[in-house]
N, CA, C and O atoms as a CHARMM CRD file, in Angstrom:
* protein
*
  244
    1    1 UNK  N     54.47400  58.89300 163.15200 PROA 1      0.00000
    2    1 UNK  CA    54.88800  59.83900 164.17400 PROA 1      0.00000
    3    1 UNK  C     53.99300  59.65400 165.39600 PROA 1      0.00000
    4    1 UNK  O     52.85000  60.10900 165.36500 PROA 1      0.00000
    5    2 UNK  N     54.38000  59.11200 166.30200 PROA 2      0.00000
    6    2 UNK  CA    53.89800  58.75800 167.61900 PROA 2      0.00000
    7    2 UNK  C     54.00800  59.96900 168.20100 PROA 2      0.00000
    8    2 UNK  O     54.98300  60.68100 167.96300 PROA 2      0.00000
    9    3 UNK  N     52.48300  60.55800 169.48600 PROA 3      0.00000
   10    3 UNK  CA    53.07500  61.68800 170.07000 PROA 3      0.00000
   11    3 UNK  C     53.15100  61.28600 171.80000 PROA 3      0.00000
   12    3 UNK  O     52.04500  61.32700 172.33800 PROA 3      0.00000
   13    4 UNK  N     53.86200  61.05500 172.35800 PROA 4      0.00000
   14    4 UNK  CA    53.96300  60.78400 173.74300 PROA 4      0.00000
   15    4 UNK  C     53.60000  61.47600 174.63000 PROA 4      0.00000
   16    4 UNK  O     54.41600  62.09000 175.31900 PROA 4      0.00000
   17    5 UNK  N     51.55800  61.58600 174.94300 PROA 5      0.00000
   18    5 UNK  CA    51.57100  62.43900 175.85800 PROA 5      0.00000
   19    5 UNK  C     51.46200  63.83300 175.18500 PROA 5      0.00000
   20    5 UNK  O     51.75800  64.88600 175.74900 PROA 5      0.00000
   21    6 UNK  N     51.11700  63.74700 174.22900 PROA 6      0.00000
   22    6 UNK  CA    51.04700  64.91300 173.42800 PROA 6      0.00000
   23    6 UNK  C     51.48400  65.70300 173.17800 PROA 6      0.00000
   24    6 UNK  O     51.04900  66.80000 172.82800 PROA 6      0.00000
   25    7 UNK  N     53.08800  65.07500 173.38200 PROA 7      0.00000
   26    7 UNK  CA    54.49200  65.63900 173.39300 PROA 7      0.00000
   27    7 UNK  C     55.03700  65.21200 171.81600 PROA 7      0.00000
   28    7 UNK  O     55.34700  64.08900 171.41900 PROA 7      0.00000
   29    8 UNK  N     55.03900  66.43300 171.10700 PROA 8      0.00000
   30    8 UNK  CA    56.14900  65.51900 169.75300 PROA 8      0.00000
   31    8 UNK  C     57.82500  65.72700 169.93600 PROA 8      0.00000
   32    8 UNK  O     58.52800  66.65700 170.33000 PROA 8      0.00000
   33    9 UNK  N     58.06700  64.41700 169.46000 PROA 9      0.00000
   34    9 UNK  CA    59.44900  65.12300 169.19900 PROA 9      0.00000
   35    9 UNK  C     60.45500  66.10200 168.44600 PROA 9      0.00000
   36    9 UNK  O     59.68300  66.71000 167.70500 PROA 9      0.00000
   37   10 UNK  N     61.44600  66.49500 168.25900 PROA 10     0.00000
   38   10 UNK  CA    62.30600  67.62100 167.67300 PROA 10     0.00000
   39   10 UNK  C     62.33300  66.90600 166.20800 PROA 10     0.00000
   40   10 UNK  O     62.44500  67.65500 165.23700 PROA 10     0.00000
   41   11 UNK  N     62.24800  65.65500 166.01500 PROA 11     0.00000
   42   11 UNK  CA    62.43900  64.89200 164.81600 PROA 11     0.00000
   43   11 UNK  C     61.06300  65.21000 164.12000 PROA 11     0.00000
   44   11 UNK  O     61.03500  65.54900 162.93700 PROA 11     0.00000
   45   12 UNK  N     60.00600  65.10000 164.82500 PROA 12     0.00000
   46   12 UNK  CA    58.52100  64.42800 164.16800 PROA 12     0.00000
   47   12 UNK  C     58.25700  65.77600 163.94500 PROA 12     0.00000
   48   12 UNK  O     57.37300  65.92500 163.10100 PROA 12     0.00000
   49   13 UNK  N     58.92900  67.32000 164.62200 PROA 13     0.00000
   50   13 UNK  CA    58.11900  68.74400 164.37100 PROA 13     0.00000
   51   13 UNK  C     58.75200  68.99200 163.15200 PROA 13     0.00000
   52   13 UNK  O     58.10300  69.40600 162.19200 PROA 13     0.00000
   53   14 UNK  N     60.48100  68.69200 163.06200 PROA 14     0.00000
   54   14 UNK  CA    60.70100  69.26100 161.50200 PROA 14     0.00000
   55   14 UNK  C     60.68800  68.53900 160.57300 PROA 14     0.00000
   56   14 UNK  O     61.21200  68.95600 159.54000 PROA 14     0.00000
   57   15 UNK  N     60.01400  67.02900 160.59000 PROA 15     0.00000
   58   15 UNK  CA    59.55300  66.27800 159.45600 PROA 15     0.00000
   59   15 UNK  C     57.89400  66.98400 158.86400 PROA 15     0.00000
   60   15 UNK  O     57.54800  67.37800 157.75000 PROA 15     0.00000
   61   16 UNK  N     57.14600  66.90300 160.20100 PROA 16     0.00000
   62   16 UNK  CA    56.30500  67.70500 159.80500 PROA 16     0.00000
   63   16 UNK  C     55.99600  69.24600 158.70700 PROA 16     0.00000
   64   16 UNK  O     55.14500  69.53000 157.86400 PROA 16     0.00000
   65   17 UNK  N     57.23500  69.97100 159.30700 PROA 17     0.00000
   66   17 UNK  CA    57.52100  71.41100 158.72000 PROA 17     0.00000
   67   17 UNK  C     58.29500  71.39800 157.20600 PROA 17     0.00000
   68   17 UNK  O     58.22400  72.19000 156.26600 PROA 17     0.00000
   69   18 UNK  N     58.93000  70.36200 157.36200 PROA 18     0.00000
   70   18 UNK  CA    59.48000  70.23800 155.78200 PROA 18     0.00000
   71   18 UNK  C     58.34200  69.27800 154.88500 PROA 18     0.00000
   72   18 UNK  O     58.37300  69.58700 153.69400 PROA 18     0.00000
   73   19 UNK  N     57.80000  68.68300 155.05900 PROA 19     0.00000
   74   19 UNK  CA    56.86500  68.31200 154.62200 PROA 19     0.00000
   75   19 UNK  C     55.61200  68.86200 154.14100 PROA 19     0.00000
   76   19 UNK  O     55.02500  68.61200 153.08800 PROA 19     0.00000
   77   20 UNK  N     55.30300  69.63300 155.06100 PROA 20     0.00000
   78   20 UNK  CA    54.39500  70.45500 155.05200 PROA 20     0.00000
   79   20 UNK  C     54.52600  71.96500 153.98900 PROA 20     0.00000
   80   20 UNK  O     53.75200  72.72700 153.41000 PROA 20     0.00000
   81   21 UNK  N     55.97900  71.80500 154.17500 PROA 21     0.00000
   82   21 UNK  CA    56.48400  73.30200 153.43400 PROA 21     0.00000
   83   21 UNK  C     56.76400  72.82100 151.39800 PROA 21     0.00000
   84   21 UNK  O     56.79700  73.53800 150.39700 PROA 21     0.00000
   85   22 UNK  N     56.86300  71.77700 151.53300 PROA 22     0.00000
   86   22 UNK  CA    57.44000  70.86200 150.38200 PROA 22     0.00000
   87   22 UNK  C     56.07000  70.67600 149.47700 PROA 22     0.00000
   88   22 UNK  O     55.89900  70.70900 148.25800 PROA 22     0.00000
   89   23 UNK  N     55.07400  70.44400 150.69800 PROA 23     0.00000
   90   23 UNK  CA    53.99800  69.72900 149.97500 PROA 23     0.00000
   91   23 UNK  C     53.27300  71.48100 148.96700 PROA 23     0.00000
   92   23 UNK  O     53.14700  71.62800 147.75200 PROA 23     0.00000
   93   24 UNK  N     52.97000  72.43900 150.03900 PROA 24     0.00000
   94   24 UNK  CA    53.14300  73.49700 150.06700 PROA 24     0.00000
   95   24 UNK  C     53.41700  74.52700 148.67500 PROA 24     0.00000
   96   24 UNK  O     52.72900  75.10100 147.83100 PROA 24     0.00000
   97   25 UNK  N     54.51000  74.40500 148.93200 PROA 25     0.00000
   98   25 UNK  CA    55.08900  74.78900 147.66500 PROA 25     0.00000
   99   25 UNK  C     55.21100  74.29700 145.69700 PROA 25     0.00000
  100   25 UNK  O     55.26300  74.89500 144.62300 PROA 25     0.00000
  101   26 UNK  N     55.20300  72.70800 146.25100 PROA 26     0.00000
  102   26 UNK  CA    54.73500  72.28300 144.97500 PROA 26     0.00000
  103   26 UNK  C     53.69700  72.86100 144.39000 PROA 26     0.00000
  104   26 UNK  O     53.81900  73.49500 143.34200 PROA 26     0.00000
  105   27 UNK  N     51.90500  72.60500 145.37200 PROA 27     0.00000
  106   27 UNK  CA    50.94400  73.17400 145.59000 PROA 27     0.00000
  107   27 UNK  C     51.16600  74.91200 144.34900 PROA 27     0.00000
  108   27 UNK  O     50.80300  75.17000 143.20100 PROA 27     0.00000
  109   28 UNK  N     51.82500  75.57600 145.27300 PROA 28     0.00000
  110   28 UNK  CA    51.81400  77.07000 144.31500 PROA 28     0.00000
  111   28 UNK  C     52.83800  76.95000 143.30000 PROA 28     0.00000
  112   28 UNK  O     52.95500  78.01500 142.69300 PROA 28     0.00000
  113   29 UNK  N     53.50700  76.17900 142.95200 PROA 29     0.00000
  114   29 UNK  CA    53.94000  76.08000 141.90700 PROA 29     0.00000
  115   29 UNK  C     52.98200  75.20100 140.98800 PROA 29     0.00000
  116   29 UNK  O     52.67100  75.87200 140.00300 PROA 29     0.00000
  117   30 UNK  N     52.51700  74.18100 140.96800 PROA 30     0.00000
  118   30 UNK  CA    51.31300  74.00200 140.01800 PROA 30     0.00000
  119   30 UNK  C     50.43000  74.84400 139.53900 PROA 30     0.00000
  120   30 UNK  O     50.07700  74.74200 138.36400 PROA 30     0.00000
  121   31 UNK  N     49.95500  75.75800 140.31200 PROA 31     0.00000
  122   31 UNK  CA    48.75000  76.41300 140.09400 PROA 31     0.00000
  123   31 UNK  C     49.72100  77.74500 139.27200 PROA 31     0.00000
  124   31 UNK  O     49.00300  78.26800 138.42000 PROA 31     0.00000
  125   32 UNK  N     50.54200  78.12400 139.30100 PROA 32     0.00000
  126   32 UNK  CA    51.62000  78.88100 138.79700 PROA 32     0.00000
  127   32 UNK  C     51.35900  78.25200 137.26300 PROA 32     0.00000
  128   32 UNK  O     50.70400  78.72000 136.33200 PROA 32     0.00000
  129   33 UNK  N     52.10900  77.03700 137.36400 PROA 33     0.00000
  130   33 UNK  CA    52.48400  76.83400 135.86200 PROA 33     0.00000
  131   33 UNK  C     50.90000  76.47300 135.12800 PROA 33     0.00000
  132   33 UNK  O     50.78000  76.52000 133.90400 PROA 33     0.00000
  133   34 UNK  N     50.00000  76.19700 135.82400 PROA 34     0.00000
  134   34 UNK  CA    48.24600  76.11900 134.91800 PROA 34     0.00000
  135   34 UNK  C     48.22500  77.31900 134.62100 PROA 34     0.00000
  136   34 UNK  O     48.39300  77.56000 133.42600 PROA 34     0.00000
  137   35 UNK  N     48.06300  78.24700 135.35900 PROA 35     0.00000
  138   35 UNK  CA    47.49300  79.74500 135.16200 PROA 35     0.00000
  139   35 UNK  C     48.51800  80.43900 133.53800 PROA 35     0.00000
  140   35 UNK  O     48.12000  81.06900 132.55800 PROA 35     0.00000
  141   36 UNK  N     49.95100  79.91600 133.93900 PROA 36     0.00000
  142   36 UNK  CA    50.94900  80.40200 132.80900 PROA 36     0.00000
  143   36 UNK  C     50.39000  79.44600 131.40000 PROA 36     0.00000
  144   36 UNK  O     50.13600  79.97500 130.31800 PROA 36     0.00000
  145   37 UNK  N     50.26000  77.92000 131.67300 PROA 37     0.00000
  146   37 UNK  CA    49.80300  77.21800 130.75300 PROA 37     0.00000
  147   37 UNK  C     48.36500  77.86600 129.67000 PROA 37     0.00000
  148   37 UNK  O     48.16000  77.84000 128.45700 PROA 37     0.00000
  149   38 UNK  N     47.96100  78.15100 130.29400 PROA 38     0.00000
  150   38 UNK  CA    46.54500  78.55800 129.86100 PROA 38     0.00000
  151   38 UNK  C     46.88400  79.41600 129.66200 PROA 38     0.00000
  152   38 UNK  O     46.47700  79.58200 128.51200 PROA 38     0.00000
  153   39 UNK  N     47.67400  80.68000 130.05500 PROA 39     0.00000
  154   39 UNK  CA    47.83100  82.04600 129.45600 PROA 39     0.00000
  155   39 UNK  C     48.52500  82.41700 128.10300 PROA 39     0.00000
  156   39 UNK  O     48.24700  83.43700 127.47200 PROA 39     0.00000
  157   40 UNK  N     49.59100  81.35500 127.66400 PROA 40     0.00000
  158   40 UNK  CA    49.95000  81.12400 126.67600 PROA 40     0.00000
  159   40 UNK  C     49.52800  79.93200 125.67300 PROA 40     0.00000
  160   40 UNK  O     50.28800  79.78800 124.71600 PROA 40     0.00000
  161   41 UNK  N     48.16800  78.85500 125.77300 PROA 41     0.00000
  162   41 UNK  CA    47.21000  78.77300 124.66400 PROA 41     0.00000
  163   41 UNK  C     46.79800  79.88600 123.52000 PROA 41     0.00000
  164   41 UNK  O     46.50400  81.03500 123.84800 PROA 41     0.00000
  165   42 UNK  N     46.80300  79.48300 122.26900 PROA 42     0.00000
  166   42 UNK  CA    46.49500  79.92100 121.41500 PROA 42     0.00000
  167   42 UNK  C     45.15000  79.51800 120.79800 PROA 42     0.00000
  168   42 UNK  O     44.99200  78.29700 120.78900 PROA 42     0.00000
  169   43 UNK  N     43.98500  80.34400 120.20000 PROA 43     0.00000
  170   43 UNK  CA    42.89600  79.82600 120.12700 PROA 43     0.00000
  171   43 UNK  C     42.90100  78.04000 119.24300 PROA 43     0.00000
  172   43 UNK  O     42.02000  77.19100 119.37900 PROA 43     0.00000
  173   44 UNK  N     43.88000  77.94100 118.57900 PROA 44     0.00000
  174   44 UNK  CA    44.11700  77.36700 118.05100 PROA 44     0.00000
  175   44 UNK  C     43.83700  75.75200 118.85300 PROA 44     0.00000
  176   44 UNK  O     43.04200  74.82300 118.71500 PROA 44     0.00000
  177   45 UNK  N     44.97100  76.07300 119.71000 PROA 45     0.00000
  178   45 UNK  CA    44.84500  74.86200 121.07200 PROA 45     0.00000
  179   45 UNK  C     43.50900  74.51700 121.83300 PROA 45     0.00000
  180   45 UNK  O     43.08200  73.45800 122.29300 PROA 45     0.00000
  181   46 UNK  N     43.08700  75.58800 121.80200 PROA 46     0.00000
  182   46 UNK  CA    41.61200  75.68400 122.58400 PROA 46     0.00000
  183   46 UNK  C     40.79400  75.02100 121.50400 PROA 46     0.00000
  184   46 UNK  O     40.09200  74.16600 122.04400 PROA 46     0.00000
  185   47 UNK  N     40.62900  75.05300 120.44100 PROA 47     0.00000
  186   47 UNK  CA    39.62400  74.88300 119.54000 PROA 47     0.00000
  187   47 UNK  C     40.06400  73.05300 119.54500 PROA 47     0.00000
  188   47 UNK  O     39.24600  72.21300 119.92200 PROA 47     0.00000
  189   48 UNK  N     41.19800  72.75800 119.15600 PROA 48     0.00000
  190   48 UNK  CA    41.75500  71.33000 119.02000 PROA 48     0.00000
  191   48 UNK  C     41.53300  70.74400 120.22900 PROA 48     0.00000
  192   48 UNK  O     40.83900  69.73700 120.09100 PROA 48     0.00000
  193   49 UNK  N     41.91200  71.01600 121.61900 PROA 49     0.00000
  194   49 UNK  CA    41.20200  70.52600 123.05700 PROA 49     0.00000
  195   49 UNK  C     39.74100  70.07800 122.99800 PROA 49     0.00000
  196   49 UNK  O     39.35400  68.96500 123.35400 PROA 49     0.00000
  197   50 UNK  N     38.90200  71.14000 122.47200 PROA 50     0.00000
  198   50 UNK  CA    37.56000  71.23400 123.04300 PROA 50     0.00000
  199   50 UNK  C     36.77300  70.18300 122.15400 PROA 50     0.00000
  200   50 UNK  O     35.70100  69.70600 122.52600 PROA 50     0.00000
  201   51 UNK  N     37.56600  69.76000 120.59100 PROA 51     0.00000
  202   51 UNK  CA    37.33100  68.76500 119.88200 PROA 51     0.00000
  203   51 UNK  C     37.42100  67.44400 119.91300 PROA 51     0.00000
  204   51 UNK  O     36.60800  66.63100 119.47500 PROA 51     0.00000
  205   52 UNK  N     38.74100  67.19300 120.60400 PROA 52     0.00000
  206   52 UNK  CA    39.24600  65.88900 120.89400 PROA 52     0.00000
  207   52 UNK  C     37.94200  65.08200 121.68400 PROA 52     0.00000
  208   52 UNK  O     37.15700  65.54300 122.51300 PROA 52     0.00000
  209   53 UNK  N     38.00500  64.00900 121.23200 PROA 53     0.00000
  210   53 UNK  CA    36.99900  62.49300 121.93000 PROA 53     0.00000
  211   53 UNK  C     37.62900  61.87900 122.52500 PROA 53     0.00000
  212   53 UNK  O     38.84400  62.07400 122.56000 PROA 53     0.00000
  213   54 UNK  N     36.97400  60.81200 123.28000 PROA 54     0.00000
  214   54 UNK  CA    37.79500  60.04900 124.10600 PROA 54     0.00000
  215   54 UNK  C     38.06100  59.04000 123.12800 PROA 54     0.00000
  216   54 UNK  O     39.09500  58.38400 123.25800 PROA 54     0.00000
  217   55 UNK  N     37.39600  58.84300 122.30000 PROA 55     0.00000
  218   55 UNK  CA    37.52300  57.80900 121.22100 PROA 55     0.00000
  219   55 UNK  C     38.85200  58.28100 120.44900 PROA 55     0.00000
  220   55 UNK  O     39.51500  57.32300 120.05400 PROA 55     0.00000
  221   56 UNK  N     39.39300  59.55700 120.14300 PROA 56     0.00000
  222   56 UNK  CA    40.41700  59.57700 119.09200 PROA 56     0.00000
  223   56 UNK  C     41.40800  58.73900 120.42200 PROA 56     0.00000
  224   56 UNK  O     42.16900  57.90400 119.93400 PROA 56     0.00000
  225   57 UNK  N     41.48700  58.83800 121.84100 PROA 57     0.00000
  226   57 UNK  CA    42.21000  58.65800 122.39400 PROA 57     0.00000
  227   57 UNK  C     42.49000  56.99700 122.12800 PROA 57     0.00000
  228   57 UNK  O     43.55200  56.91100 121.51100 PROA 57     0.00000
  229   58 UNK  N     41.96900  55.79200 122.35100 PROA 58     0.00000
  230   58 UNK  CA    41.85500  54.69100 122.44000 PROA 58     0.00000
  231   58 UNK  C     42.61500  54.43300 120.61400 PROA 58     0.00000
  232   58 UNK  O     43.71200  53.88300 120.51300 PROA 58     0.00000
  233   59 UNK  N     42.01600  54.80800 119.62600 PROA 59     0.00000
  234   59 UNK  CA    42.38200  54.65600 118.33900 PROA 59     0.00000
  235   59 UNK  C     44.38800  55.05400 118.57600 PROA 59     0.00000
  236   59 UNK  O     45.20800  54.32400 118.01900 PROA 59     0.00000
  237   60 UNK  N     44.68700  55.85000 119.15100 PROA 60     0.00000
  238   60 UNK  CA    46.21700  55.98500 118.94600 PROA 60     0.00000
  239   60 UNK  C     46.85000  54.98000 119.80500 PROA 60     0.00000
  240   60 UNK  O     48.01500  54.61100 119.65000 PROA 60     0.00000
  241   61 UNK  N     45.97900  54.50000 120.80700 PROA 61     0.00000
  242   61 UNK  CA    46.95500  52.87800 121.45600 PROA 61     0.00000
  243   61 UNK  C     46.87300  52.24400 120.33500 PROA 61     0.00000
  244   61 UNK  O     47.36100  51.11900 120.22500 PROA 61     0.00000
């Protein structure tokens, strides 16, 4: 997006704004579904997470 004179164009403002709004929104929807993720862990999950190695990881390739 070139600005001519520090003029943008009608194209480059609502690429900007949808972009911006897109990026945006993903943004609070992630942090949405962590906060829900984690709210519905069971100690169960927590205990099996906090166990795991990086080593069990490499053994299942």
């Amino acid at each position: 997006m070139a600005a001519h004179n520090n003029h943008w164009s009608i194209t480059a403002k609502i690429t900007l704004a949808v972009s911006g709004i897109c990026t945006g929104s993903m943004f609070v929807l992630f942090l949405v579904y962590s906060w829900l993720l984690e709210k519905i862990k069971t100690p169960k999950d927590r205990e099996v997470a906090r166990r795991k190695k990086p080593e069990d990881e490499k053994e299942a390739l």
